[in-house]
Structures are given as C-alpha cells and as structure tokens.
C-alpha positions as CSV (number, residue, x, y, z in Angstrom):
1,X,0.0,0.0,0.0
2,X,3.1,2.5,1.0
3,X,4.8,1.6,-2.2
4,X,1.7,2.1,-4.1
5,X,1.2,5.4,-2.5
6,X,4.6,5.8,-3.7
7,X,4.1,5.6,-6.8
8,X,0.7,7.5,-7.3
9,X,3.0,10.6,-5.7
10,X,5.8,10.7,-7.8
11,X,3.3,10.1,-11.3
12,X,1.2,12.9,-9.6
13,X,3.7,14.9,-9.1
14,X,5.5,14.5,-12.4
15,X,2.4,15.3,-13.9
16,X,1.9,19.1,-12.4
17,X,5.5,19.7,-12.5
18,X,5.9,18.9,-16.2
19,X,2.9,20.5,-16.6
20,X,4.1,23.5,-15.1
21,X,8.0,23.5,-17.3
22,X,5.3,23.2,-20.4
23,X,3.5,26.2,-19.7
24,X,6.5,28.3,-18.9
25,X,8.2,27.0,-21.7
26,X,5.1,28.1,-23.9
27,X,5.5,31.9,-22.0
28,X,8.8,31.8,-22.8
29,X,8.9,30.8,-26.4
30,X,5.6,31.5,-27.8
31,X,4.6,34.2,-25.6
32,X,7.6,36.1,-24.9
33,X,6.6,37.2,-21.4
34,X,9.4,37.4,-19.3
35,X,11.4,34.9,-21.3
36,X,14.4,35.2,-19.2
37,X,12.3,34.5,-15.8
38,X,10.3,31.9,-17.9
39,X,13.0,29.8,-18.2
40,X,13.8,29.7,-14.8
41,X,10.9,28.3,-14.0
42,X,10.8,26.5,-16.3
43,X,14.1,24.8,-15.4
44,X,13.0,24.8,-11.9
45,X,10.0,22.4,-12.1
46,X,12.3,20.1,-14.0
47,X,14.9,20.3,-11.1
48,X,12.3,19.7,-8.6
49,X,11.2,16.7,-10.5
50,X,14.4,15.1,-11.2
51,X,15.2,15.5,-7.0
52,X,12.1,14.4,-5.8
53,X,12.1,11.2,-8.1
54,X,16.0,10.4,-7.1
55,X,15.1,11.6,-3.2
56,X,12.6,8.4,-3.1
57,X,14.7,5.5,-4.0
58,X,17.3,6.7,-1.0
59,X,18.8,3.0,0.6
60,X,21.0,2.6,3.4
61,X,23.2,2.0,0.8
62,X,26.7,4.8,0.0
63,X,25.4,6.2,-3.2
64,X,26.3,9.5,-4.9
65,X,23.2,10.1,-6.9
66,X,21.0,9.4,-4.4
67,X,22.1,11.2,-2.1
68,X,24.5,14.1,-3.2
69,X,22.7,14.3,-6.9
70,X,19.6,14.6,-5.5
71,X,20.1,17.1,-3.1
72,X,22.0,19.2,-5.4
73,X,19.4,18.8,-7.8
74,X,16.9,20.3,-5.8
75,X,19.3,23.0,-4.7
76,X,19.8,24.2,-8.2
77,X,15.5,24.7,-8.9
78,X,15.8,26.6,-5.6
79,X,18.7,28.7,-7.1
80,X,16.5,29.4,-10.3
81,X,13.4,30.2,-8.4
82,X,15.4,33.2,-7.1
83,X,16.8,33.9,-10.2
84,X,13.5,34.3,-12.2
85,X,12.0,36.3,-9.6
86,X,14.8,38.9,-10.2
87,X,14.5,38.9,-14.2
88,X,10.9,38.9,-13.8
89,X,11.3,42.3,-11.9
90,X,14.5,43.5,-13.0
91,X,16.7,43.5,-9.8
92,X,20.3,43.1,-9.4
93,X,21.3,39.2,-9.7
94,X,22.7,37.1,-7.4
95,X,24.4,34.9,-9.2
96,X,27.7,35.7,-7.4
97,X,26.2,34.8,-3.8
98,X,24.4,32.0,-5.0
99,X,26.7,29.9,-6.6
100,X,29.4,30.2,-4.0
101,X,26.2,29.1,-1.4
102,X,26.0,26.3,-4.0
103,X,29.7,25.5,-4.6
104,X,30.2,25.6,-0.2
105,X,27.1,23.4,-0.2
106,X,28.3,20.9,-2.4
107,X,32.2,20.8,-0.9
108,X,30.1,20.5,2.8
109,X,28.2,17.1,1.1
110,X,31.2,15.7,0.0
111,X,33.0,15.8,3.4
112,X,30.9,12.9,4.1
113,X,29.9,9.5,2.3
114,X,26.7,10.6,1.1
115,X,24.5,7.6,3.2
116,X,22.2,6.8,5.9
117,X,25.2,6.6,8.5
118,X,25.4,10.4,7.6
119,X,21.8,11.7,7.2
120,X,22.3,13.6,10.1
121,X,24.5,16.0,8.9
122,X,23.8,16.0,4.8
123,X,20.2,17.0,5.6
124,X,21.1,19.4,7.9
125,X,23.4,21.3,5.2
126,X,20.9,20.6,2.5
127,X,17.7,22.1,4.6
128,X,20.0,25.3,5.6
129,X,20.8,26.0,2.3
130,X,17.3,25.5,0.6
131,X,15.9,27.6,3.8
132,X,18.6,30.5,2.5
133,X,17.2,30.5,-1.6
134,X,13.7,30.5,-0.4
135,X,13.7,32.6,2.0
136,X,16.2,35.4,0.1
137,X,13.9,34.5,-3.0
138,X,10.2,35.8,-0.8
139,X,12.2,38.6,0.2
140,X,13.1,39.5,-2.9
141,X,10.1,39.0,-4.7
142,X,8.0,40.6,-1.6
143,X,10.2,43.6,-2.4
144,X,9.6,43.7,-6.6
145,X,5.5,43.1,-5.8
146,X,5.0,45.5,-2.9
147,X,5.8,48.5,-5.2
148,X,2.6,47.3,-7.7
149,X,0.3,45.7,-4.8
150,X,-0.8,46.9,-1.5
151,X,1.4,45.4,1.6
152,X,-0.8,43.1,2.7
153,X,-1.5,41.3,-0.8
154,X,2.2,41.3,-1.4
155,X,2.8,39.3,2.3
156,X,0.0,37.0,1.2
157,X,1.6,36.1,-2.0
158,X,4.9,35.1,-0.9
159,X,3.3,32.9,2.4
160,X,4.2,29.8,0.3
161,X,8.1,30.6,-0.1
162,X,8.2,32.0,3.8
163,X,6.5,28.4,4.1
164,X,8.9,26.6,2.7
165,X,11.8,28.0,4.1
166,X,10.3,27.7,7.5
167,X,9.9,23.7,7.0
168,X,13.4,23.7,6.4
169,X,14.5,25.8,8.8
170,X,12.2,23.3,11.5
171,X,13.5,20.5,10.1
172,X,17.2,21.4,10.4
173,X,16.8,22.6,14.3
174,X,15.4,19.3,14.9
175,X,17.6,17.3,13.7
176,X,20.6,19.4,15.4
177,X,18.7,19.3,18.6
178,X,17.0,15.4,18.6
179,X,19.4,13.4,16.3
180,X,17.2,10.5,16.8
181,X,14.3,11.7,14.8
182,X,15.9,11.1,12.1
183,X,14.1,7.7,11.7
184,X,10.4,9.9,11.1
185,X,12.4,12.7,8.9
186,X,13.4,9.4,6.7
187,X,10.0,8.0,6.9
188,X,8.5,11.6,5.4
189,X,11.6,11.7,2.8
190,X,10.3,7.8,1.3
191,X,6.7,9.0,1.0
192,X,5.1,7.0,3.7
193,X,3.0,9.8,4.8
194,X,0.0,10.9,3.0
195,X,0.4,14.6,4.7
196,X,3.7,14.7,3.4
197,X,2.5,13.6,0.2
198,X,0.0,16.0,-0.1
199,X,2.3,18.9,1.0
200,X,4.9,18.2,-1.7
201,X,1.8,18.6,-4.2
202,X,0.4,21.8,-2.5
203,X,4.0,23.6,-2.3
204,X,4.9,23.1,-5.5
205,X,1.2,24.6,-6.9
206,X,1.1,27.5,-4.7
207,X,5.2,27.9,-5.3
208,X,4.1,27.7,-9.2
209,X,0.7,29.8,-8.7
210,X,2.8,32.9,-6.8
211,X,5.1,32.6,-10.1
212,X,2.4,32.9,-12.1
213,X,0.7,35.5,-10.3
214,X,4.3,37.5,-10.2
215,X,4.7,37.1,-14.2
216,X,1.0,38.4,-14.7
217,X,1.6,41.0,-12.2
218,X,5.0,42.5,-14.0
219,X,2.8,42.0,-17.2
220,X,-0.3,43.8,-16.2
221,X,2.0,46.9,-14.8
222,X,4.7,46.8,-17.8
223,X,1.4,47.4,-20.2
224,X,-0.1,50.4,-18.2
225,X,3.6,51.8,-17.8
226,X,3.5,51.5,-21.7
227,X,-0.1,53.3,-22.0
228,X,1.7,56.3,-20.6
229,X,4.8,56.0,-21.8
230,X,6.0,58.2,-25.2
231,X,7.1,55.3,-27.6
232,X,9.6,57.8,-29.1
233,X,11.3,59.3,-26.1
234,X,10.3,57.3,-23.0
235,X,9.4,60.0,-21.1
236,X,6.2,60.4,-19.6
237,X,2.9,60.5,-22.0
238,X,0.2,63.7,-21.3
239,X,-2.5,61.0,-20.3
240,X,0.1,60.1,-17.5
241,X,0.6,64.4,-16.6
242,X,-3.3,64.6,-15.0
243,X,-2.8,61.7,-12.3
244,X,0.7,63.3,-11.6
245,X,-1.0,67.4,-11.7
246,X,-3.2,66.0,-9.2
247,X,-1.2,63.8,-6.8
248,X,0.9,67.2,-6.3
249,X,-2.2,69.8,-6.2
250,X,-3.2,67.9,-3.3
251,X,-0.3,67.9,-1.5
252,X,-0.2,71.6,-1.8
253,X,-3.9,72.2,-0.7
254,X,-3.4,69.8,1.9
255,X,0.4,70.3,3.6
256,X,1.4,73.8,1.9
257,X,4.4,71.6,0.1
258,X,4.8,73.7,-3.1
259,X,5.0,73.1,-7.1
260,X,5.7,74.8,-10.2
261,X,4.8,74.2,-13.6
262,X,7.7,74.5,-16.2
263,X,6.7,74.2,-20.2
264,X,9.6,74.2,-22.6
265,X,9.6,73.7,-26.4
266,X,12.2,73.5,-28.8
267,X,12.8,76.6,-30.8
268,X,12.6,76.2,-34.5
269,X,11.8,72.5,-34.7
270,X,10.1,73.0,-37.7
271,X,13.2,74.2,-39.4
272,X,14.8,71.0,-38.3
273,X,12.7,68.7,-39.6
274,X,12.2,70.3,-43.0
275,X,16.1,70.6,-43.4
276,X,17.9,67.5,-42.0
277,X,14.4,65.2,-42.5
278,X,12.0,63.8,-39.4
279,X,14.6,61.4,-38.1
280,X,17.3,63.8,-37.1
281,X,13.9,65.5,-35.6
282,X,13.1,62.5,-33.7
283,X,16.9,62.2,-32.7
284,X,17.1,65.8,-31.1
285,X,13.6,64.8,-29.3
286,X,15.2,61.8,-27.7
287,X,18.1,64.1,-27.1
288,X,16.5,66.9,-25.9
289,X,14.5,64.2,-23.3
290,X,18.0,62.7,-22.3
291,X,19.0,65.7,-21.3
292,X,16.0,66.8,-19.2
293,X,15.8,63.9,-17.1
294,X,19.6,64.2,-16.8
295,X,19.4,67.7,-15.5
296,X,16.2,67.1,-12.7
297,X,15.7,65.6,-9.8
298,X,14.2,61.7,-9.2
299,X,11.1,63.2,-7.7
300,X,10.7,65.5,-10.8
301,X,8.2,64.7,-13.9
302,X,9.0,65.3,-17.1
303,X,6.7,64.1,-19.7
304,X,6.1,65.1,-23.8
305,X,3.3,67.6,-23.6
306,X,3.1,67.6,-27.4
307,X,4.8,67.4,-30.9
308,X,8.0,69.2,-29.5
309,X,6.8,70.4,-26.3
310,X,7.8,69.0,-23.0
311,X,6.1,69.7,-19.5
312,X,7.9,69.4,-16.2
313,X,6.3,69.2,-12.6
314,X,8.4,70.6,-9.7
315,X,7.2,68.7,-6.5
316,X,8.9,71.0,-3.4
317,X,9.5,73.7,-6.0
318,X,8.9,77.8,-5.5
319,X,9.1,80.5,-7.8
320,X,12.9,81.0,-7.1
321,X,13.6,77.7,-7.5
322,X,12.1,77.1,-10.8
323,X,14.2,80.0,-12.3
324,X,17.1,78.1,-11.2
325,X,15.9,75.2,-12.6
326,X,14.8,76.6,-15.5
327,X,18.5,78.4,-15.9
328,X,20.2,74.9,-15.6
329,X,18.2,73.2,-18.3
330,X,18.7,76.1,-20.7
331,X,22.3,76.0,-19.8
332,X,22.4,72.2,-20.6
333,X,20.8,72.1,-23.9
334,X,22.6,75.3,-25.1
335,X,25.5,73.2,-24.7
336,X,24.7,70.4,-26.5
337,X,24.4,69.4,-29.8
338,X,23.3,66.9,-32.0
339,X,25.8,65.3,-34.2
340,X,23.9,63.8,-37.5
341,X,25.3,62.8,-40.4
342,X,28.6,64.7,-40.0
343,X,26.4,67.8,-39.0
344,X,26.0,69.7,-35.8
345,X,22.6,70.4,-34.7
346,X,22.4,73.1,-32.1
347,X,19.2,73.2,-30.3
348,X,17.5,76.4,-27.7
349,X,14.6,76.3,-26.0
350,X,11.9,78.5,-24.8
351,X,11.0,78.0,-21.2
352,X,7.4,79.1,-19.5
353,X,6.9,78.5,-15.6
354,X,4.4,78.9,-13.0
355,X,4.0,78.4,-9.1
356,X,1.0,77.1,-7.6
357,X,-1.4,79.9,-5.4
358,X,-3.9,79.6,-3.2
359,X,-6.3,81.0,-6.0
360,X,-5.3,79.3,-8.6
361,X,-6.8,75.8,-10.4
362,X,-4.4,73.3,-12.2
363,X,-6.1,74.3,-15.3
364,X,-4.8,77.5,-14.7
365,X,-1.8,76.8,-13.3
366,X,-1.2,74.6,-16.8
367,X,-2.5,77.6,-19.0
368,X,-0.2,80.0,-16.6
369,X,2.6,77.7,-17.5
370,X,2.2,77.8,-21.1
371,X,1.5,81.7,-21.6
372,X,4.7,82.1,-20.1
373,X,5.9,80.0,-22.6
374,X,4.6,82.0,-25.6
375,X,5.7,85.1,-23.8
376,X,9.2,83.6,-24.0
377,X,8.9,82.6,-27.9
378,X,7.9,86.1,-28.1
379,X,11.0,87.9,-27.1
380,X,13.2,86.3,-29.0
381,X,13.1,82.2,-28.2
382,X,15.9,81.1,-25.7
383,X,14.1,83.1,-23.0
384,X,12.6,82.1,-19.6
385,X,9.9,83.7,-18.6
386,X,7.5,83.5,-15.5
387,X,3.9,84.4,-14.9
388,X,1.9,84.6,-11.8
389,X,-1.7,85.8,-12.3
390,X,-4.4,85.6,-15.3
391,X,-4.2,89.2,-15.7
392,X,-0.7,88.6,-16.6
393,X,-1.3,86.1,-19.3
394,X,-3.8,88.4,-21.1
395,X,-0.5,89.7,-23.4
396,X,0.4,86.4,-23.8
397,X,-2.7,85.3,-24.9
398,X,-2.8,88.1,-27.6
399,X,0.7,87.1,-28.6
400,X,-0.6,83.4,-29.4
401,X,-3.3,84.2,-31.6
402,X,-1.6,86.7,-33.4
C-alpha cells in the first residue's frame, strides 16, 4: 500500500510539474513574457522533478546520486526560483552569492559518504541551504511586488516561499537538537506519509501559482507603464501628466508643500525637420528628453506635452527655485548638440513657468505655464519667462493668436 502510494505521488507529481515547465516554456517561447524568468521556471519544475524522483529510492546503501545528486538537484531549482523572480522584476542578480552558497554546499556534502550513516549531517546542510534560496527568493520578490500591490497582498503572496523556508528551517533545528528523529524525517523523505505527500503537491502549486501570479503581475503593470509611456522618447505620456497634476495639487492644498509648472519647447523644430528630415527630428527629441531627465531631480516629472513640447512638474519647487531650474536646463541644452550625419545640430529652447497659489486651479496653473511660454517665444526664443496671475497672461494670450 506504501509503495503504491509511492508511486501515485511521484506520477502525480510529475504530472503538475511537467505541466508547469510546459507552460513556462510556452510563456517563454511563444509568448515572450518574461522569457528570461520563464526559463527559470521553467528549469525549476524540471529540477524539482528530477530531486524528488532520485530523493525516493534513497537505501541505506553509499550512493552518490541518491544522495549528493539529488540534493544538489533540488538545490539548483531553488537557485532558479530566485533567479526568475529577479528577471521577472528587474533586480540586481545574485548569481555571485548564490553559486558560492552552491559550490560551499556541495564541498560541505562531499565531506561525508553521502549515506544513511550520515543523514544527520547532509540534511542538515541541505535544509540550511534551501531555507537561505527561499527565504532570500520571498524577500526579494515581496520587495519587486509591494511597489505594484498593497502590503498586505504582497505578504500574502509570498506565504508559500516564507513556508517553505520555514519547513526547512524546522527541520534542520530538529535534527541538530533530537538526532534521533531522524528515523520519522526518513520515513516523510520515502513517502510513507499521506500529509507529506499532499504537502509536496500543495508547495509546488502555490510555489508555481505565486510565479504565475508575479509574471501576470509584472505584465499587467509593464502594459499600463507603456499606455503612458512616449514610444519615441520614453518619457512620460500627457495622459500620465493629469494623475501626476493631481497627486501634487493635493499635497499643496493639503500640507502647503509647493509646485511649479515648467513648459519648454524646442525653438525652430520645424526648421529642423524640414532641413535635415524627421529622423534627425526624432533624434534631437530623444536628445533633448535625455537631457531633461539628466538635469532634474528623481522626484521630478518630465513628460512630452506635445509634438516638440515638453512639460515638467516641480514637487517642493517655489518661484525662485524654478528660475534656477529653469537656468540649468537652458544651460544644458545650449550646450549640446546633436551630431547627424557629420552635421551639428544646435538646439535652444523657450522655457514658460508657474508656481502654484492659493487662487489658482491646475487648469490654470497649466495655462499660466504655457502663456509664459509664448511670452518667452515672443522675445526672442531662448528666454525664460515666468507668470503669476491671469491678468498677466492676457498679453500672452494676444501674442498666441496673433
């Protein structure tokens, strides 16, 4: 009956984790979400398959594969489970850390005979080091999905790595603590227990569920980061400006913490595009956006307001502030120029700003922004210029429909 149960495990098992290395193989190939990540996971069902399946026909016997193979084996899909998790959200790999963990691991294995004489002390190393992936890989990925889920959905997700590393983490402080339990640990490793059956099964769905969720996840918010991205610049889109205007209006209205409003647009674009052609146009945009993000801050938002017009938000920004902002930028792109074809491009722009009032809507603030603008094109282009009231923009206003 044990033997049979055996049996019916490792087929059920086989079946959901080849299952799972298809469909990640079909995300990876077909697909092309996350193919990177995919593979991991891929890879990692297959580990997991190959360990458990050598893990159950463990004798008294010395024998390397086994014991040391098998161990390894499993190791490795831990290894990639952390590794797919950090392509999936684009953090800095491990690879380094990991594979030294590995290479320690294995040299600590092969200390030893890899038998039952030795259990003691191989499982010990091998639950310690699959406690370490685990657990590094649910920090890590709890850190990549909190940014895009609420805190409490992104603890919820990772429960089944926390899980796992936690079993091995019990299972090694037993064993160092009450050697003789061993004989039960064993037991659980052949499969004679139903529960343990079952909770192989259930780790390894939730383990591949949470993966899935993650890839979905990173798909879902890579799709809306595209919907307001500019394809051409990669800078901030104007659908993406309102939700931005607004996360800053209220943080004046409600804590005082000051913004301005900065429009700049590229003097004479025109000209460039009817005399070097639209690519070199396209090539001073991306230049021109390069250089913008270069010059501001990580908390400032600089997105393309329109064909060769770019709007900046200044979070904790006042009027003198902007005019030094506004100085640097000019500075920066006078400076530059745009090599194509052999030729120099030179490029100036004209630069409109406003500071949030008490009075004052974001409609108007935006409008305020952009008169100043005009005002600048009006005397002369490669001018900043500044505006603070509606009466003020009245001129400007005039200028632009004349």
């Amino acid at each position: 009956m044990e033997y049979n149960q055996s049996i019916i495990f490792v087929q059920f098992f086989s079946l959901i984790a080849v299952s799972c290395a298809i469909a990640w193989t079909l995300l990876a190939c077909l697909l092309r979400i996350a193919p990177k990540a995919s593979w991991c996971f891929a890879a990692t069902n297959i580990c997991t398959l190959i360990g458990i399946m050598l893990y159950t026909q463990r004798t008294e016997a010395i024998n390397y594969l086994y014991w040391f193979v098998a161990d390894m084996t499993i190791l490795v899909g831990f290894a990639l489970v952390r590794w797919g998790c950090q392509h999936l959200f684009k953090q800095p790999l491990s690879y380094r850390f990991d594979l030294i963990l590995l290479a320690t691991t294995a040299l600590l294995m092969l200390l030893v005979p890899p038998s039952l004489t030795y259990a003691v002390y191989l499982v010990i190393v091998m639950s310690i080091t699959a406690a370490t992936f685990i657990t590094f890989s649910g920090i890590d990925n709890f850190r990549a999905v909190k940014k895009h889920l609420p805190l409490h959905y992104a603890a919820l997700i990772n429960v089944p790595f926390f899980t796992i590393g936690l079993l091995f983490i019990i299972r090694a402080v037993v064993l160092l603590l009450f050697p003789d339990e061993l004989a039960n640990i064993s037991a659980a490793d052949k499969l004679n227990s139903s529960l343990v059956m079952w909770s192989y099964i259930i780790l390894l769905l939730l383990t591949n569920l949470v993966l899935f969720g993650n890839a979905l996840t990173r798909l879902v918010y890579k799709v809306a980061r595209l919907a307001n991205k500019d394809q051409l610049t990669g800078l901030w889109n104007r659908h993406s400006l309102l939700n931005k205007l607004e996360e800053v209006d209220a943080l004046w209205l409600r804590n005082g913490l000051a913004y301005s409003l900065m429009v700049l647009d590229l003097d004479h674009f025109k000209r460039i595009n009817d005399t070097y052609g639209h690519l070199a146009g396209d090539m001073v945009l991306k230049n021109t956006a390069d250089i913008l993000q270069q010059s501001l801050r990580k908390i400032d938002f600089v997105c393309r307001y329109g064909g060769e017009e770019f709007l900046i938000i200044l979070p904790l920004t006042n009027k003198k502030e902007a005019q030094i902002v506004a100085e640097k930028v000019q500075q920066k792109i006078n400076e530059n120029t745009v090599l194509w074809q052999k030729t120099h491009i030179n490029t100036t722009l004209s630069i409109g700003y406003a500071t949030c009032k008490t009075h004052l809507s974001i409609e108007q603030l935006l409008q305020l922004a952009d008169d100043a603008m005009y005002l600048a094109k009006s005397k002369g282009r490669n001018t900043i210029c500044s505006m603070d009231s509606m009466e003020e923009s009245t001129a400007a206003i005039i200028t632009k429909q004349s």
